[in-house]
N, C-alpha and C positions, 0 to 999 in steps of 0.2 A: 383287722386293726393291727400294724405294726408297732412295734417299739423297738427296744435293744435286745432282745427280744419280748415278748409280750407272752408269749405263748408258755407259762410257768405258772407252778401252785405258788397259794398266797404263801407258802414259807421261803421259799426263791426271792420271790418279791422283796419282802420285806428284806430279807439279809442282803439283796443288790439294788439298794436304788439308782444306781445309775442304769437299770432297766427302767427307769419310770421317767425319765423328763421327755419323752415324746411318743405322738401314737405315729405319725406318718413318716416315713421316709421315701427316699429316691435313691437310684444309685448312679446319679448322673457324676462326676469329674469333668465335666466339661468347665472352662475356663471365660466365664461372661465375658472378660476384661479386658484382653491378652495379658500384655507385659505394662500396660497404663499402671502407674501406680499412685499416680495425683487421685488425691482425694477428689472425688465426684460432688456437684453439686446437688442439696436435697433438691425432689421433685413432688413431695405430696404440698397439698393446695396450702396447707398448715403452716410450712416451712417458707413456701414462694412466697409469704405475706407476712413470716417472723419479725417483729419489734424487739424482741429479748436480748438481754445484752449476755456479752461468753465472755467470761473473764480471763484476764493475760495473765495474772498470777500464778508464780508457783506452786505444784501441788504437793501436799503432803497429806498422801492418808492411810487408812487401816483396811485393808480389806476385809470380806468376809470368816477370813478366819487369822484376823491378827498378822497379818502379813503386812509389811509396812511396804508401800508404793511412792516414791518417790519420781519427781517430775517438775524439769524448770521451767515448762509451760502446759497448761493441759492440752490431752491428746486430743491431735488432729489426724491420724491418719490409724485407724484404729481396726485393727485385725478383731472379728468377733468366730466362736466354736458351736453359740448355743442359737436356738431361734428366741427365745423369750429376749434375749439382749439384744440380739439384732434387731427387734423389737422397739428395743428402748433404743439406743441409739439414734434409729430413722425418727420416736417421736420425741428428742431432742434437738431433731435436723442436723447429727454427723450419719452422715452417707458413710459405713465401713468400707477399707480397702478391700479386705477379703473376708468370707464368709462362707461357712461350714454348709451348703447344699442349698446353693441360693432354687435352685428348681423346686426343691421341697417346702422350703420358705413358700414361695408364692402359689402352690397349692396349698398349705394348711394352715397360715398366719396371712389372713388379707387386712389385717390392721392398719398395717404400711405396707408400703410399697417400695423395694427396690430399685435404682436407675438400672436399667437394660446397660449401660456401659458404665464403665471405670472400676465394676465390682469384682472382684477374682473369686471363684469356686475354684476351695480349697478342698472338694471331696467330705467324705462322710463326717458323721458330729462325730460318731461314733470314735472312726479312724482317719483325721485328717492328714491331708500333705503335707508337714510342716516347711518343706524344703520350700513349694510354692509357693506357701503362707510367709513366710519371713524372706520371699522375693518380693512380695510387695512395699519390702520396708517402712513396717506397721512401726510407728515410736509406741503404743502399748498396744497389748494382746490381753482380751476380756476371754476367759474360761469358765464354765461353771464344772466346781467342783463338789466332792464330797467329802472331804476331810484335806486338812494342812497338809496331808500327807500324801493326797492323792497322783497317779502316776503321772497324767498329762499335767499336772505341775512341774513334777520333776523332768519329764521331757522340755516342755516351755522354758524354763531356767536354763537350759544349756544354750540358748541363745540368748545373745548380750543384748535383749527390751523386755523391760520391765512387764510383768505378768500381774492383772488385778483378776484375784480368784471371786467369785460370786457363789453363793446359794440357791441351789435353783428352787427350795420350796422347802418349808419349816410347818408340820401339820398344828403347830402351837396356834400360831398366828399367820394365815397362810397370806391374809391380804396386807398385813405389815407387813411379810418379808416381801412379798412384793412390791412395795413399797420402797421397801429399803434397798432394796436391788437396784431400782431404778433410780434414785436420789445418790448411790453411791457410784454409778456412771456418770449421770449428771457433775458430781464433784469431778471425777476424774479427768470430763470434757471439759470443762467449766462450762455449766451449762444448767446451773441451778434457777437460773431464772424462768427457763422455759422447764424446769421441771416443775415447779409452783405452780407455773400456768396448767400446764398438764396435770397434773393430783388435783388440783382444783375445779377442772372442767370433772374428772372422774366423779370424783365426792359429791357433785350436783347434779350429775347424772343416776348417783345410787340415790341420794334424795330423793329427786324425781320421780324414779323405779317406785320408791317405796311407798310414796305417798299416791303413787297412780294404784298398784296394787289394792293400798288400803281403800281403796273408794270402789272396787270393785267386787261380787259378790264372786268365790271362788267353791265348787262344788268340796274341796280340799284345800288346807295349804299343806298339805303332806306333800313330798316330791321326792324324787331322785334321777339324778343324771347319771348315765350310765355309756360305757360303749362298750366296744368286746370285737374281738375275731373268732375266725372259723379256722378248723385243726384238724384234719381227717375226718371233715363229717359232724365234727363236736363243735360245740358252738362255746365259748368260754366270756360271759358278762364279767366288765368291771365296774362296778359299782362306785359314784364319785360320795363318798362319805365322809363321815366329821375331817375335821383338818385339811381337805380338799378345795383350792382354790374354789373351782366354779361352786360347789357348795356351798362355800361358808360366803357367796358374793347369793345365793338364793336365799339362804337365814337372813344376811340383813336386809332382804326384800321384806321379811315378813313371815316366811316359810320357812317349814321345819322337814329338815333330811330325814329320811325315812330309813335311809338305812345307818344301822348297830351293829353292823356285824365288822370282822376285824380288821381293821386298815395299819397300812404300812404307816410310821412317823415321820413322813417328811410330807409325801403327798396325798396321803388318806384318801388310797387305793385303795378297793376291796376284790375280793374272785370270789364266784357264787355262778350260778349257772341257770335255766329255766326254773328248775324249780325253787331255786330261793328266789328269785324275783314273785313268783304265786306267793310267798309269804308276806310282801309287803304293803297286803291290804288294798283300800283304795288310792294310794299314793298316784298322783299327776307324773307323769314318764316323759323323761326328756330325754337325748340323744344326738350327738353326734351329725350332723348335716353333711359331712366331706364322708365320698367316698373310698377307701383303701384299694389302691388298687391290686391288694394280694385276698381282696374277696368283701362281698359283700354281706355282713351278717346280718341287717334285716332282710334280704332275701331269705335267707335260711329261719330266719324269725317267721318270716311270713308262714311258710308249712307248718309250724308245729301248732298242734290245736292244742295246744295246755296254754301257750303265749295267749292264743287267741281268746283265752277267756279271763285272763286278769282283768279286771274292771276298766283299768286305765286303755290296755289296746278296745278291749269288747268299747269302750265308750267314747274313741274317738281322743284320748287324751292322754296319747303317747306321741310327743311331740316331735318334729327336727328339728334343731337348730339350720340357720343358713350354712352353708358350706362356707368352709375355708375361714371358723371360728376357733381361734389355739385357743385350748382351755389351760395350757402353762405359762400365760402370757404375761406380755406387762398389763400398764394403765391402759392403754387401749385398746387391746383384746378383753379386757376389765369391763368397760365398756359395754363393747359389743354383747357378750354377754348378758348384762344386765339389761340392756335392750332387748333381747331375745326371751329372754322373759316375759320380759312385760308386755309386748308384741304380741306375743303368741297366747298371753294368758287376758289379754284386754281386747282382741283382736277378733277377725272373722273366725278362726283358727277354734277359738275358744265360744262362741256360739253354738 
């Protein structure tokens, strides 16, 4: 399981979260686009069929961290760095010019879906191209940061388009910043009306979740999500705990995180290894559905007999998620999620 790096003790973690906004990467630079820099038309079934209105108004607002973004129409051609945004954008129906590892996008975020053409890969989230990225001639550039201060700010500022810095996750309230993430693009595009639409279909779909849950008899609601990579042999679990998107979206199912042990403040990340997972009782075990392709750690799960005897693998209820579900996502990857739950816990899966 990759990140920026992933492979770090939980004190690493915690002092660098920009290690934590993804588990998959690629290291493709390939160029979907060429040199097209006209905004692409959406292509999810969502968008072919949008009624919502995009407003022509001026924009005036506060980013994420107090930063004033100024704009005499909202952005239409819009350069995105992180996957969760690119996220939101396709589900407000602006298609980005350019986009930080569109190959990676469409293995680990199947939410949306990208056009095959008009899109430019700008290379890694990590380390983008900026020279490419600001040939597309984005009128604004969406970043997620970690502080007002942080350095790909200060890079993006030396080119004359306005820069809207974003949050990528707040363990406080992880589904509000969520929230607010995607309603502060929406502003930006003008494209609050299809965000209304969008949080609304969400919040009826966690409804739903919850109330399908509650009418079904469950052996636990104890649970934890979890994913982890392999390291010379060592296998390293991260535990998705309090303040953790897909977490605190299992709580308002009904169910209670099983794991207590200590998570980073923004994305309520934890490290623990075999044997603290034998610690957490009968808890239901979820996981990760998309493969890494720098190694498979239930393969490696599979051998070890201590795994084999936590109640949840011994009983059949250590679960996958579908592949190509971002657990750092917007609304719907939000979604999906809560679907996968409820799927798997009401389902053949859960017999």
């Amino acid at each position: 399981m990759k990140t920026r790096r992933l492979a770090l003790t939980l004190g690493a973690l915690l002092a660098t979260p920009l290690l934590l906004t993804a588990c998959g990467t690629t290291s493709s630079d390939s160029d979907s686009g060429g040199e097209d820099t006209a905004a692409a038309e959406p292509v999810s079934a969502d968008c072919a069929e949008d009624t919502t209105e995009t407003s022509t108004d001026p924009v005036s607002l506060t980013d994420a961290y107090g930063r004033k973004v100024e704009l005499d129409q909202p952005a239409q051609s819009v350069a995105v760095l992180e996957w969760q945004q690119t996220e939101d954008l396709l589900s407000l129906c602006v298609t980005p010019v350019a986009v930080a590892d569109t190959e990676g996008f469409g293995v680990w975020d199947t939410a949306e879906e990208l056009p095959s053409e008009g899109v430019t890969d700008v290379g890694t989230r990590g380390e983008p191209n900026l020279e490419k990225l600001f040939g597309t001639n984005p009128d604004l550039v969406i970043v997620e940061a970690y502080t007002a201060e942080d350095e790909i700010i200060k890079q993006l500022e030396k080119y004359d388009v306005p820069v809207l810095a974003t949050k990528g996750a707040d363990a406080k309230d992880p589904v509000g910043q969520m929230k607010d993430t995607f309603n502060l693009i929406a502003e930006a595009t003008g494209r609050q009306d299809q965000a209304e639409a969008v949080l609304a279909e969400f919040d009826q779909t966690l409804a739903d979740g919850k109330e399908a849950l509650a009418d079904t008899e469950l052996p636990t609601t104890d649970f934890i999500f979890y994913d982890g990579w392999v390291q010379g042999g060592n296998v390293s679990i991260r535990p998705f705990g309090q303040g953790s998107l897909i977490g605190e979206l299992g709580e308002e199912l009904g169910m209670t995180n099983a794991w207590t042990g200590e998570v980073d403040p923004a994305y309520g990340l934890g490290q623990t290894d075999i044997e603290g997972m034998t610690e957490l009782g009968d808890a239901t075990f979820f996981h990760t559905g998309t493969t890494d392709p720098a190694g498979d750690i239930n393969a490696e799960l599979e051998k070890n007999a201590a795994w084999q005897k936590i109640p949840a693998v011994a009983e059949g209820r250590d679960y996958a998620f579908p592949a190509g579900i971002w657990t750092f996502g917007g609304p719907r990857s939000s979604e999906q999620v809560v679907d996968a739950y409820v799927d798997l816990l009401t389902g053949d899966a859960a017999q």
